[in-house]
DSSP file (Angstrom, degrees, kcal/mol; ACC not computed):
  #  RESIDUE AA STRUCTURE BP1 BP2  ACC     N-H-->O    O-->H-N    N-H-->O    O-->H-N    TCO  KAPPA ALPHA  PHI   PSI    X-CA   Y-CA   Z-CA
    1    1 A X              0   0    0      0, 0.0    78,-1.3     0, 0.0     2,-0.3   0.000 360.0 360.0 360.0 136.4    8.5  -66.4   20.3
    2    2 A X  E     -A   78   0A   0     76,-0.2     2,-0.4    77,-0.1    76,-0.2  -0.777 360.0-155.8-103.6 144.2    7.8  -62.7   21.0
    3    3 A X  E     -A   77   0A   0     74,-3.3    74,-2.1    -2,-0.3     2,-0.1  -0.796  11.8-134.7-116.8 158.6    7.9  -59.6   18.5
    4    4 A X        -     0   0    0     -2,-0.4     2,-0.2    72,-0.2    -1,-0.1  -0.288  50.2 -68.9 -94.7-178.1    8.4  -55.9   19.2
    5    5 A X  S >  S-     0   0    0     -2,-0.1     3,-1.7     1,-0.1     2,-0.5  -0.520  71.9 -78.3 -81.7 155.6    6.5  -53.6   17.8
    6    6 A X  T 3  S+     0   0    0      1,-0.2    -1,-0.1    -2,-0.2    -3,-0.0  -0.462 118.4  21.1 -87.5 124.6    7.1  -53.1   13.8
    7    7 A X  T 3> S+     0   0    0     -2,-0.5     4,-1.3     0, 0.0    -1,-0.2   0.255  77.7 117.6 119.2  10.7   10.1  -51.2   13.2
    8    8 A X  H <> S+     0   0    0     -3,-1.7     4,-2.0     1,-0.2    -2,-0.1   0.726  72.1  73.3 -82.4 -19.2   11.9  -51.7   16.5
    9    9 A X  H  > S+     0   0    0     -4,-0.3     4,-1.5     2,-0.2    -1,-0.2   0.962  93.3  45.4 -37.0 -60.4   14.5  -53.5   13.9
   10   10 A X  H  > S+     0   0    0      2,-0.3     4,-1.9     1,-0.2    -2,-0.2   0.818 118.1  46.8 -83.5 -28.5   15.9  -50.2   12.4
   11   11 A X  H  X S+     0   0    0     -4,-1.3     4,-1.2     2,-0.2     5,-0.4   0.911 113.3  52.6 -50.5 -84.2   16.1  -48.8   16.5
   12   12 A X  H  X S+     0   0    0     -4,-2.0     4,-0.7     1,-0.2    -2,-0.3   0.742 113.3  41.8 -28.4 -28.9   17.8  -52.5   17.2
   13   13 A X  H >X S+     0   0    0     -4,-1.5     4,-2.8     2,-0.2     3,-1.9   0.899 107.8  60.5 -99.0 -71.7   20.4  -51.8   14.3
   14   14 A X  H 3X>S+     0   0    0     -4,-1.9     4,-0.8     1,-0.3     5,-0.7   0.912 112.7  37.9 -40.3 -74.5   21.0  -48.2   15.3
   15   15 A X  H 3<5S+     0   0    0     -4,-1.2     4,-0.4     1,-0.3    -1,-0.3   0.618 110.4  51.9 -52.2 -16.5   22.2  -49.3   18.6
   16   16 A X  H <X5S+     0   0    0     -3,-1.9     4,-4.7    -4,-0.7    -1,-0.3   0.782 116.1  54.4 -79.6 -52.7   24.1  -52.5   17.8
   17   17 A X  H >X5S+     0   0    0     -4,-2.8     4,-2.5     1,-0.3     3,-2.1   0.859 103.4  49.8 -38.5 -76.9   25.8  -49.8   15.2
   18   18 A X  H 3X5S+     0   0    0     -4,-0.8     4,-0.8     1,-0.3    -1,-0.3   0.614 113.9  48.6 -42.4 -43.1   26.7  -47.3   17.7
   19   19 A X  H 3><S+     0   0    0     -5,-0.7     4,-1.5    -4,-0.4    -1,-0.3   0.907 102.7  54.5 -20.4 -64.4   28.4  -50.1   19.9
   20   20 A X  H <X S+     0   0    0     -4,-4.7     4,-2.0    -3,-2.1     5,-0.3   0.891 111.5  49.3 -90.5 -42.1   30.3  -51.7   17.5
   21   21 A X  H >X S+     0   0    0     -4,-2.5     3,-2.8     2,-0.3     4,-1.0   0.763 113.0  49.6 -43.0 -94.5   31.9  -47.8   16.8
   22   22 A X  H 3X S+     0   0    0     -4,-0.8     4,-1.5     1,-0.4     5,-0.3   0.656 111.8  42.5  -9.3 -66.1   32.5  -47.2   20.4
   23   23 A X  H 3X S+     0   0    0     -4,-1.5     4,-1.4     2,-0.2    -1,-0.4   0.769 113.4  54.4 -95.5 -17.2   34.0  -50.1   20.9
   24   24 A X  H <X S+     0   0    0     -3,-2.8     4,-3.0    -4,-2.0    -1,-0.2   0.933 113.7  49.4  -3.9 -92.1   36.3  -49.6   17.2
   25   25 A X  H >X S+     0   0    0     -4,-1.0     3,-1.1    -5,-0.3     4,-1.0   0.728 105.2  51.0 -16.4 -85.8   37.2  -46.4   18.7
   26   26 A X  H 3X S+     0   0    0     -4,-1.5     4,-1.9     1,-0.3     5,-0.3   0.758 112.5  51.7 -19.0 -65.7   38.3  -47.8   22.2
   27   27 A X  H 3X>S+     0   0    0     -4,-1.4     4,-3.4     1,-0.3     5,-0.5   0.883 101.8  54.2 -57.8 -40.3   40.5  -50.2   20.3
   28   28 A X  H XX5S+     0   0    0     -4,-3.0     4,-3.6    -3,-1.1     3,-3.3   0.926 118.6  41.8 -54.0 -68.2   42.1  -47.6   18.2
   29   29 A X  H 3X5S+     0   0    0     -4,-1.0     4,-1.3     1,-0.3    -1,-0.2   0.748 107.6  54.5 -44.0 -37.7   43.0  -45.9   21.8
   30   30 A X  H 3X5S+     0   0    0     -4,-1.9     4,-0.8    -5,-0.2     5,-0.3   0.776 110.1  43.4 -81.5   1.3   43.8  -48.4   23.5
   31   31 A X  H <X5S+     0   0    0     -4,-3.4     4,-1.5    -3,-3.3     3,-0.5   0.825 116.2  58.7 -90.7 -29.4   46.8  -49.8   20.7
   32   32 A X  H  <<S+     0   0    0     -4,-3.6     4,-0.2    -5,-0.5    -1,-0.2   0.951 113.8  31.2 -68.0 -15.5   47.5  -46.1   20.8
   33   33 A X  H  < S+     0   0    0     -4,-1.3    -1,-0.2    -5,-0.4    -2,-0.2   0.626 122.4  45.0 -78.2 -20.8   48.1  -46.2   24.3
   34   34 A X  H  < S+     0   0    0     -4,-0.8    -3,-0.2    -3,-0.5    -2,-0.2   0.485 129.9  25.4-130.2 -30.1   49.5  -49.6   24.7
   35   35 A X    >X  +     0   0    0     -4,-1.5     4,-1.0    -5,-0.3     3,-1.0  -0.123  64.6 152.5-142.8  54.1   51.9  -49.1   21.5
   36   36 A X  T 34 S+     0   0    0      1,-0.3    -1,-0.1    -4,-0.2     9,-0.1   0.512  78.6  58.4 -73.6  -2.0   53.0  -45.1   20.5
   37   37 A X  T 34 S+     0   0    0      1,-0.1    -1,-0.3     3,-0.0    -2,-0.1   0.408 100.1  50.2 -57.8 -21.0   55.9  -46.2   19.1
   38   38 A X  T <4 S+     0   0    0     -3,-1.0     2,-2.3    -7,-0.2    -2,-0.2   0.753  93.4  76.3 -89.4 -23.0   54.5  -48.4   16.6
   39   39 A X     <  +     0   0    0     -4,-1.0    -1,-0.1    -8,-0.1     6,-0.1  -0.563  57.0 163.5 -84.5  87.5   52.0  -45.8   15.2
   40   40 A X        +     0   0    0     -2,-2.3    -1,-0.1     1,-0.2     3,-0.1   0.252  63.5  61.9-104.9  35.9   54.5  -43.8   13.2
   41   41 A X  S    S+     0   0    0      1,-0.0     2,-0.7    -3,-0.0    -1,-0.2   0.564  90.5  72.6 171.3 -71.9   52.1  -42.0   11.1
   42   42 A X        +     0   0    0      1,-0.2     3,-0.3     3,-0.0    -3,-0.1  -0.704  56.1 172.6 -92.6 104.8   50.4  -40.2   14.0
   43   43 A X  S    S+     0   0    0     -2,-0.7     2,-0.5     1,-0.2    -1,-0.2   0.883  77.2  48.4 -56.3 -57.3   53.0  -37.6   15.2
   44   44 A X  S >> S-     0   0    0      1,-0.2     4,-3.6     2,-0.0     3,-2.7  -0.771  74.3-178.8-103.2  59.4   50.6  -35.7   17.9
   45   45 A X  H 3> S+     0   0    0     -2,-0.5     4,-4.0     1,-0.4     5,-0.2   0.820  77.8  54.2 -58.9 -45.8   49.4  -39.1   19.6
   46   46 A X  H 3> S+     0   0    0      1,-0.3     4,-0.8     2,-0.2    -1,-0.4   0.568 105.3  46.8-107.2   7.3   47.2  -37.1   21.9
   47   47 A X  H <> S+     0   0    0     -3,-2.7     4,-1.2     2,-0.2    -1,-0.3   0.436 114.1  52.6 -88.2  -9.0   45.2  -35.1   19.2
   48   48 A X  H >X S+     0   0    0     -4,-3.6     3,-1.0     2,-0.1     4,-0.8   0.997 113.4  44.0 -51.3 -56.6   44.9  -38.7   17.6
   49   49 A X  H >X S+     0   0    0     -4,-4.0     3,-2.4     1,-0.2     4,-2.0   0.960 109.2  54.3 -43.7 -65.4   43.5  -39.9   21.0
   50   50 A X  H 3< S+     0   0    0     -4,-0.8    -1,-0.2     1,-0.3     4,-0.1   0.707 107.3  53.0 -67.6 -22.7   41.3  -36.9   21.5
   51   51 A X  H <X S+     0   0    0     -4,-1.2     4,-1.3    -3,-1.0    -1,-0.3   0.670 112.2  45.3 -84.0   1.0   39.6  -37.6   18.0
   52   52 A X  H <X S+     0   0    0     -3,-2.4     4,-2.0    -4,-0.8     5,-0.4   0.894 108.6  51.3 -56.9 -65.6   38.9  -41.1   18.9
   53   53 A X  H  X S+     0   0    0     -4,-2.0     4,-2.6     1,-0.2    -2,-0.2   0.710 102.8  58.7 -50.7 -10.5   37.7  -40.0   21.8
   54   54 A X  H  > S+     0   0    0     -5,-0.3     4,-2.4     2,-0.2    -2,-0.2   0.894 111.2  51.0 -86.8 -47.1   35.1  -37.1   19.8
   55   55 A X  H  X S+     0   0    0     -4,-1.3     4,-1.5     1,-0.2     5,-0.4   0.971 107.1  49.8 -68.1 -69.2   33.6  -40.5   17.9
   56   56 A X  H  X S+     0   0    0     -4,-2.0     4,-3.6     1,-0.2     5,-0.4   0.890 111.9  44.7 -55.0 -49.7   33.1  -42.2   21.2
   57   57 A X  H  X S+     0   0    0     -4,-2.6     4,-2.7    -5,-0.4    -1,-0.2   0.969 113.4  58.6 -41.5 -48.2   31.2  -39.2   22.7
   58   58 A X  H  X S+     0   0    0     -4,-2.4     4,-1.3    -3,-0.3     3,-0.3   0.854 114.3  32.3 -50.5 -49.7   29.3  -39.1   19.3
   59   59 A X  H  X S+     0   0    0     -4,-1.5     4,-1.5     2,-0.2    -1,-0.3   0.728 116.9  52.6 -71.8 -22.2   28.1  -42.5   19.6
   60   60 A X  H  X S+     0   0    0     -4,-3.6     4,-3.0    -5,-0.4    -2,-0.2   0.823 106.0  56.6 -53.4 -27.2   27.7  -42.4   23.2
   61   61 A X  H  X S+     0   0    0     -4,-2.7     4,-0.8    -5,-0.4     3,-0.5   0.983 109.0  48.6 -67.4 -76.3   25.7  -39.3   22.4
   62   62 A X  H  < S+     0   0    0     -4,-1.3     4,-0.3     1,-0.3    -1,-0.2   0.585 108.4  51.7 -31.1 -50.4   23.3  -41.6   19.9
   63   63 A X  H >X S+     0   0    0     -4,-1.5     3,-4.5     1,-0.3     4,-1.6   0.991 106.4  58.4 -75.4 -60.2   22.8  -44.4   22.4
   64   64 A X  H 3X S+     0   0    0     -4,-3.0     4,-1.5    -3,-0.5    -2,-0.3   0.699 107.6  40.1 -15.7 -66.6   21.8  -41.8   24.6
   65   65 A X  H 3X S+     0   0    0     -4,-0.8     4,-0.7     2,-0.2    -1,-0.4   0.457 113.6  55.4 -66.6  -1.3   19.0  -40.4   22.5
   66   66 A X  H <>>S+     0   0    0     -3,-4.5     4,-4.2    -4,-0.3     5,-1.1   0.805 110.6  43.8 -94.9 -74.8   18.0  -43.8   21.7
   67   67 A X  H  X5S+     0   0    0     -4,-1.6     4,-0.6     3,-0.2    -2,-0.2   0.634 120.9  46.2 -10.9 -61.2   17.7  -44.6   25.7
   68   68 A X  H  <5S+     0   0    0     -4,-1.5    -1,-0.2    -5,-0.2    -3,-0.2   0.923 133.1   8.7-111.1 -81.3   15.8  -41.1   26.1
   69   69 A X  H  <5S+     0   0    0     -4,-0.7    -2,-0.2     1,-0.1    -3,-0.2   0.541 131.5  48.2-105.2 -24.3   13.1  -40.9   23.2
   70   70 A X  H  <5S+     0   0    0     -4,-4.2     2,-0.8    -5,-0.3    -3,-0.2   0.747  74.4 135.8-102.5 -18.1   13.3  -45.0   21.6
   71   71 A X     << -     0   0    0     -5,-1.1    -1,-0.1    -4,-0.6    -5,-0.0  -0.337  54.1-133.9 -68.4  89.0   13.1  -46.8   24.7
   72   72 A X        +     0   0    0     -2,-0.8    -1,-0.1     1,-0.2     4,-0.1   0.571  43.1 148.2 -17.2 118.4   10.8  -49.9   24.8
   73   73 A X        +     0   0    0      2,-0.1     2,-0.2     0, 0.0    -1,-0.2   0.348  46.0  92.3-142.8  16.7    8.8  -49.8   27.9
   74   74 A X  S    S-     0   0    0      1,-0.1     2,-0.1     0, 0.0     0, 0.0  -0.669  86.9 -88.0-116.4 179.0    5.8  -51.3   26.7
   75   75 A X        -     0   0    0     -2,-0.2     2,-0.2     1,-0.1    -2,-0.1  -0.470  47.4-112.1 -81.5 145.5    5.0  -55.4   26.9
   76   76 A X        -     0   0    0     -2,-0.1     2,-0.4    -4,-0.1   -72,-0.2  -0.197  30.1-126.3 -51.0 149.6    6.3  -57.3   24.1
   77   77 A X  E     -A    3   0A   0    -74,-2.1   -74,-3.3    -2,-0.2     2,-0.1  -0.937  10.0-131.6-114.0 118.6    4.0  -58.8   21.9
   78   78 A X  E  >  -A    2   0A   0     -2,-0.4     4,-4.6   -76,-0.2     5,-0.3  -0.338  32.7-104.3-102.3-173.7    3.7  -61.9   20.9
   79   79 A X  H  > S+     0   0    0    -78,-1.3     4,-3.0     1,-0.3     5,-0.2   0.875 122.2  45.5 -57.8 -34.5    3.4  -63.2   17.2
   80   80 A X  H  4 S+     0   0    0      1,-0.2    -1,-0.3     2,-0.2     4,-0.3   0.889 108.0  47.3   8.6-101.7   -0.4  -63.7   18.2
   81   81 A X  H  > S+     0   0    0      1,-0.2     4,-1.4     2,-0.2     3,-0.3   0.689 111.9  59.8 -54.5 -23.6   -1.0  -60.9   19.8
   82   82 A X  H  < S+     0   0    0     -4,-4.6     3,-0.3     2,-0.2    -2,-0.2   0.995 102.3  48.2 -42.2 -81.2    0.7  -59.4   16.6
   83   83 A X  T  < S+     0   0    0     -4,-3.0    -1,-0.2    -5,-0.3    -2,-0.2   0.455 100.6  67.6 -35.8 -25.8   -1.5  -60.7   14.1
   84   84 A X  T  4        0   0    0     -3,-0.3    -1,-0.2    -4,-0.3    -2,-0.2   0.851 360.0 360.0 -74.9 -59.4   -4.6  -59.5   16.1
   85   85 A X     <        0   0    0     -4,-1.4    -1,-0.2    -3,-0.3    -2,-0.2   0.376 360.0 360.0 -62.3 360.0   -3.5  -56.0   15.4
């Protein structure tokens, strides 16, 4: 079994986070898209859409910096080599 370096968790969570919003979001757009008659609550359907769509940039935004500044490029370690350290 291999380990990451310690704290690569709270990275690993951020991004799983930032997913599962995105892809929350999407859904809300696509049932607004696929069913505006049913949504009778939201008058102005396509400033509803456009603040779904401001969370998905925002979390796109996040993955982004995670990609940019968090991104693992070094060898894995395994629990071993871990212990050694």
């Amino acid at each position: 079994m291999y380990m990451t370096k310690p704290g690569d968790y709270l990275i690993d969570a951020l991004r799983k986070h930032a997913m599962g919003q995105i892809e929350m979001h999407r859904a809300n757009v696509d049932t607004y898209r696929l069913n505006p008659a049913g949504i009778g609550e939201h008058s102005d359907l396509t400033q509803t859409i456009e603040k779904e769509l401001m969370e998905i940039a925002k979390y796109d935004d996040i993955l982004d910096v995670l990609d940019k500044y968090f991104a693992d490029n070094t060898k894995k370690l395994t629990l071993n080599e871990q212990d050694s350290r």
